[in-house]
C-alpha positions, 0 to 999 in steps of 0.5 A: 500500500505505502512502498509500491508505485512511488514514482508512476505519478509526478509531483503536484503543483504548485505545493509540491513541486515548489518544495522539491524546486526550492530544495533543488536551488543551491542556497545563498547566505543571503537567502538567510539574513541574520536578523532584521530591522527589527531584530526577527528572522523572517525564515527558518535559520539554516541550522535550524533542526525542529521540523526540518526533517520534511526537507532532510528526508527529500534531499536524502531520497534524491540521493538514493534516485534523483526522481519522484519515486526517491524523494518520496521513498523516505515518507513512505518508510516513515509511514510504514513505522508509523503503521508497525510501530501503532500495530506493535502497541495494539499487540503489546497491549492487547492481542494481535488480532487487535494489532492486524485490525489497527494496522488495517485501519490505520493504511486506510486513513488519508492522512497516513497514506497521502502523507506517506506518498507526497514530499509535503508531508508532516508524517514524520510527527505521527511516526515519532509519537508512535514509536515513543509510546511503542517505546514506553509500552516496551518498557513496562513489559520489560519492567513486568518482571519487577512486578511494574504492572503496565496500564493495569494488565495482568502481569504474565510469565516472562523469562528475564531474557525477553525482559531485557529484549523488551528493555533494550527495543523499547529504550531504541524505540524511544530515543528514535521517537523522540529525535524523529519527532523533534525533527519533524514536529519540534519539541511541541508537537513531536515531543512534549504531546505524546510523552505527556499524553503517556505520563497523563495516562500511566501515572499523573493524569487520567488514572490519578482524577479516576481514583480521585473520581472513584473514592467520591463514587465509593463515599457516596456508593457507601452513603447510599448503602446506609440509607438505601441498601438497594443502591448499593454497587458491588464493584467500582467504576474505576478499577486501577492499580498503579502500583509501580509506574517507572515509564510514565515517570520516564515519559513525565520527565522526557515531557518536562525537558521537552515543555522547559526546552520550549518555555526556555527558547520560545520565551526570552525576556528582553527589553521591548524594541520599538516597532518590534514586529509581531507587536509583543506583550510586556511583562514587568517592563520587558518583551515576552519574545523568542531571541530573533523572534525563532524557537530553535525548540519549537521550529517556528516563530511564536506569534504573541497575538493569536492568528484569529482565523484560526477558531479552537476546533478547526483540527476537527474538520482536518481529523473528520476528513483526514480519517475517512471513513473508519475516524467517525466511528472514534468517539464510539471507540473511546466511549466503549473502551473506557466503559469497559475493565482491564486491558481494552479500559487502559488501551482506551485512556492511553489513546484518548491521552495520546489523540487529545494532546495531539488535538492541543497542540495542534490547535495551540500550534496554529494558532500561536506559530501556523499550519501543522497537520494532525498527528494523532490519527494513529491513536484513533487507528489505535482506538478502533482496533482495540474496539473492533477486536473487543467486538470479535472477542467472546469474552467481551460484552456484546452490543445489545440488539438495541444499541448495535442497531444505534450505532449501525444507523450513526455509521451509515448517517455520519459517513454518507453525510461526510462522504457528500460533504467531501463532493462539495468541499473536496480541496479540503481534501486535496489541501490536508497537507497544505492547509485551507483550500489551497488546492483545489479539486480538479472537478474533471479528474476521472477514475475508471469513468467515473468521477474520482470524489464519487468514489468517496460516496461508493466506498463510504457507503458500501463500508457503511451498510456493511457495518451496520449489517455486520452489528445488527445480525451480530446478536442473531442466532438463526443461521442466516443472520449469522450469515448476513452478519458475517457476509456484513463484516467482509463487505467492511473489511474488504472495502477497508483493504479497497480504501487503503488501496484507493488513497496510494493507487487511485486518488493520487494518480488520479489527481495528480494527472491533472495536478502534475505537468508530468503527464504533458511531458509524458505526451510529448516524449510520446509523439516528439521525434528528431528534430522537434522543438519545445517551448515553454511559457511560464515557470514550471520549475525543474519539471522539465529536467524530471520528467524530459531531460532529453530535450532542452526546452526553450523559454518564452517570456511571452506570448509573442514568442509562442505565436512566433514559436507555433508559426514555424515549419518544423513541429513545435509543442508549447507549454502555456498557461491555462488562463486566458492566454489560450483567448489571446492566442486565438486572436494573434494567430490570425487564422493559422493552424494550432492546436491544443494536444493535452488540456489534463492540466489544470495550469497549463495547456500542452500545444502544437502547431501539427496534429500528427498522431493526436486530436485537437483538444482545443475548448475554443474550437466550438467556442470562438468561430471566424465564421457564422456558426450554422443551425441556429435553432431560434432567432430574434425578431428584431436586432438585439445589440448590447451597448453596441458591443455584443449581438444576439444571434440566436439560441437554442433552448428545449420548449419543455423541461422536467423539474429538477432535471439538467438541460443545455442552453445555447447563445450565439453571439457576434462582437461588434466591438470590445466588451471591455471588462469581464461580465457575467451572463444573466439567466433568469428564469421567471415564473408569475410566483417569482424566480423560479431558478437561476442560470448566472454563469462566467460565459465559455466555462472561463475559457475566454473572459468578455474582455478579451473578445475582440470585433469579428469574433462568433461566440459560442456559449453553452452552459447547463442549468439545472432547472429548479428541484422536484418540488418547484411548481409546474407551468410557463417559465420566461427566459430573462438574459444579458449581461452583468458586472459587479459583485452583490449590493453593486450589479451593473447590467450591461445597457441594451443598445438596439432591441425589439420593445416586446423582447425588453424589461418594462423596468428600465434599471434592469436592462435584460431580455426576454427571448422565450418561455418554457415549460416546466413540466 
């Protein structure tokens, strides 16, 4: 799932290709000013360690291969720690079984499988704190044969050989934790949260306020007893036995040095400078600021003001997205875990400490120092596994039928109602490791035939349902619930194993052919012969050298040089932006040949002035003619010209529509002159209750904005509207069209220059018209 087709896909851009080219440019002490006017770094020193382990791990995957595949390898083997290392933990403390089903959920987790194959990755955070805690849980086992009892386990037989064995893989363990995570994560996020989150739950934290909580539950059990023998309960909610708990000691004391590391370095107090930027608070007549404004512990610089954008539950919607499907089913998880004794109960606390510090400073990092991703997704996979193993094992208490059909019901309500908001908000997804919705979705990407975010929905659904049934014919005795209940819980897994699968080998390569210039490289590599020339406008880094380091691209600063490029007798391909550079061209050609060979990408279009073993995927081709276009299906009676600029030729719209459904409407226009700025088509559709529904949209799809129309040109726009919902009333609905700009509160219709009075709004402020009426049936 992690190693296999590393470099079968390119990087994506800008996000990723920038991180590689950046690393890729010999640095300049320049590039790394000592200090400022006001005394801060504006970046991260060169020496700088914390979080720096993003870049370590590419330069040393290209030294391994100087290619994708290389700089990915590093990422990849850290996330197959992190899945060994959260499966070990799983194992140690409650059963392999357990440590095969965290180990399942965790690879079918985005934000382990995408941060384990792209090189903008903070993986190295989560493969840190598990190899820490694994580290600590290690530990304890070895101190069993002290009589040290781990997490309130059972102590069991064991021999001192494999004691020291324990000892010594769980001493290499942490000490490889804790430098993995302060590498990637700094002494916050890859240190002080899992430590701290051991300690909490082995000694100092949660088993502490349970027995605090335990003795209150005793007195009033025991008062109850005297006034009311019925209320008596015979055993305590909080049954814990902390009788020797030397590795939480440890982790308190590693997460004490890591938080004074901070405290020391993050915060110096020094006498406040004028306009010292960030604005820094005073205490006591001095400035609370790190020493050029950068924390060699943290990795960052400290903001003294909160970045406000930033609310207290934003990771939430990271943590919902980033472990789909299996993440929603976490508190079920947590709550089960802890309801229970023994074992599974500590397995519980442990991860619940580990995914809530997690959770803090993640929160606390983005709002005091910037982005960080969430690093406590194995403690959820850690969660689930025990959970889901607790459901399989005959010894644990079986969901009543009541319940599990509750929690069937959640499973398929939460998951299809994440899966449909992932249609919607996609670049959430897309921008996991980058923040925001930086990166937007490539709405054409396509696997199979089908949409790629549908796939969400299929795969969330069919693991949905497959749950679900699993627990509801759990509890059944009759062969054939049996059946169905077994029939339910392969459905889950396998769709398990499919997501896993679908994260490394369908939804990266997916969106990476729309997201990597690799694929129009890949094109011209495939039709390129001797003697052919490429040339490239705009920057696309050192993609040229990775992807066609055969042929020595030329640069054109501009479009001139493209045309002049595309007028050669030899057959050129050309690189140029996917704005409107492609409208221009159409112009500046002046009627010669060109084509467009590749449009996958959503930056750039891949050109050529011969066809030769290809197809013209140019969007313009029946967008913007030279000529009249023919068969126009309804005319006006009379000319229609907007403010002497645009005409109306004609349109084609069906007479009848069914509500709800999807239908074309084509305009034919012919420009008279230069719009001049950039409208937006107006569509209206009126019935005599008011707007029935509304078809405003950018003309050409935004392939060719009005302010590049010139005199001559025929255009051509055809847009899809959806004609209402369901429930919108039947009957007559008029056609309202023209032109618009402006955002809302400030519209200003384009006028109307020349237009039959039967066509035209009475409203004189609205200048529209009116070219039909149909019928919503």
């Amino acid at each position: 799932m992690l190693l296999g087709g590393l470099g079968s896909y390119g990087l994506w851009e800008p996000s990723e290709r920038q991180l590689a080219d950046k690393l890729d440019q010999p640095s300049h002490p320049e590039a790394f000013p000592p200090h400022a006017a006001d005394g801060c770094l504006k970046q991260a020193p060169k020496d700088a360690d914390a979080r720096s382990l993003e870049t370590r791990a590419i330069e040393l995957g290209k030294d391994i291969s100087d290619s994708d595949g290389g700089r990915r390898l590093p990422f990849a083997l850290l996330g197959l720690l992190t899945v060994l290392a959260t499966a070990g933990i799983a194992m140690r403390t409650v059963g392999p079984r357990a440590g095969v089903i965290t180990a399942l959920v965790l690879l079918a987790m985005p934000l382990l499988a995408l941060q384990s194959r792209q090189i903008d990755s903070e993986i190295g955070t989560a493969t840190g704190a598990a190899l820490s805690i694994y580290g600590l849980v290690a530990l304890r086992r070895a101190g069993e044969l002290w009589h040290a009892l781990p997490l309130g386990l059972a102590r069991p037989r064991r021999s001192p050989i494999i004691a020291i064995v324990d000892a010594t893989v769980g001493v290499l363990a942490l000490a490889a934790g804790i430098a993995i995570g302060f590498l990637d994560g700094g002494a916050l996020l890859g240190v002080a949260a899992p430590l701290g989150a051991f300690a909490a739950a082995g000694a100092l934290g949660i088993p502490t306020v349970a027995d605090s909580v335990r003795g209150v539950h005793n007195a009033i059990v025991s008062a109850a007893a005297r006034l009311r023998p019925r209320w008596a309960i015979g055993r305590s909610l909080w049954p814990y036995r902390r009788e020797d708990n030397w590795p939480a000691l440890l982790a308190t004391l590693l997460a004490a040095i890591a938080i004074a590391a901070l405290v020391y370095q993050m915060f110096a107090l020094r006498d406040p400078q004028p306009g010292l930027v960030p604005p820094q608070r005073e205490v006591l007549g001095h400035a609370i600021v790190a020493p050029g404004c950068w924390s060699p512990a943290l990795g960052g610089m400290w903001r003294s003001e909160d970045d406000v954008r930033v609310i207290y539950d934003s990771a939430f919607e990271q943590i919902a997205y980033g472990t789909f499907p299996w993440g929603l089913l976490a508190p079920l998880a947590f709550v089960s875990l802890l309801a229970l004794e023994g074992r599974r109960r500590a397995v519980g606390v442990l991860a619940l400490a580990w995914a809530s510090a997690a959770w803090l400073a993640t929160e606390l990092f983005a709002r005091k120092v910037g982005f960080a991703v969430y690093a406590g997704f194995p403690a959820i996979a850690l969660a689930l596994g025990a959970w889901l193993d607790g459901l399989l094992d005959r010894e644990t208490p079986k969901l009543a039928k009541g319940g599990a059909l509750l929690v069937g019901a959640f499973t398929v309500l939460a998951t299809i109602d994440v899966a449909k908001d992932l249609q919607s908000f996609t670049e959430r997804l897309t921008s996991l490791q980058v923040g925001g919705g930086s990166i937007a979705y490539p709405t054409e990407s396509h696997l199979l035939f089908v949409p790629t975010r549908l796939w969400l929905l299929v795969l969330g659904a069919i693991f949905a349902f497959g749950f679900a049934v699993a627990l509801a014919f759990a509890t059944g005795e009759t062969p054939r619930r049996k059946l169905a209940a077994r029939i339910g819980a392969l459905a889950t897994a396998a769709v398990t194993v499919v997501f896993a699968a679908f994260w490394s080998y369908g939804w990266l390569p997916a969106l990476s052919t729309n997201l990597s210039s690799k694929t129009m490289f890949e094109t011209v590599r495939e039709l390129a012969k001797p003697g052919d020339q490429l040339v490239i406008m705009g920057d696309l880094g050192g993609a040229p050298h990775d992807y066609l380091p055969t042929m020595k691209p030329e640069t054109a600063p501009g479009r001139p040089q493209i045309v002049a490029a595309l007028q050669r007798p030899n057959r050129v391909f050309a690189i140029v932006p996917e704005s409107n550079e492609l409208c221009s061209l159409f112009h500046e050609m002046g009627g010669k040949p060109y084509y467009v060979i590749d449009d996958r990408n959503v930056h750039s279009y891949l050109m050529s002035n011969k066809l030769d073993g290809t197809t013209d995927k140019n969007p313009l081709r029946t967008m913007m003619l030279r000529t009249e276009p023919p068969h126009i299906a309804h005319r006006p009676k009379g000319r229609v010209v907007w403010d002497n600029k645009i005409e109306l030729l004609g349109w084609d719209i069906p007479s009848t529509v069914s509500r709800g459904s999807r239908f074309d409407v084509t305009m034919y226009y012919k420009i008279l002159a230069p719009p001049g700025g950039a409208y937006t088509t107006l569509f209206h559709f009126d019935a005599p209750y008011g707007r029935a529904f509304n078809g405003d949209h950018v003309p050409l799809d935004n392939k060719c904005a009005t302010s590049t129309w010139q005199a001559g040109d025929y255009v051509v726009d055809t847009y899809e509207v959806t004609a209402g919902y369901t429930t919108t009333p039947k009957g007559p609905v008029d056609v309202w069209t023209g032109f618009f700009t402006g955002s809302t509160g400030n519209y200003k219709n384009m006028p109307l220059s020349e237009a039959p009075s039967a066509m035209r709004d009475p409203n004189p402020e609205t200048p529209r018209l009116k070219i039909t009426t149909i019928v919503l049936d």
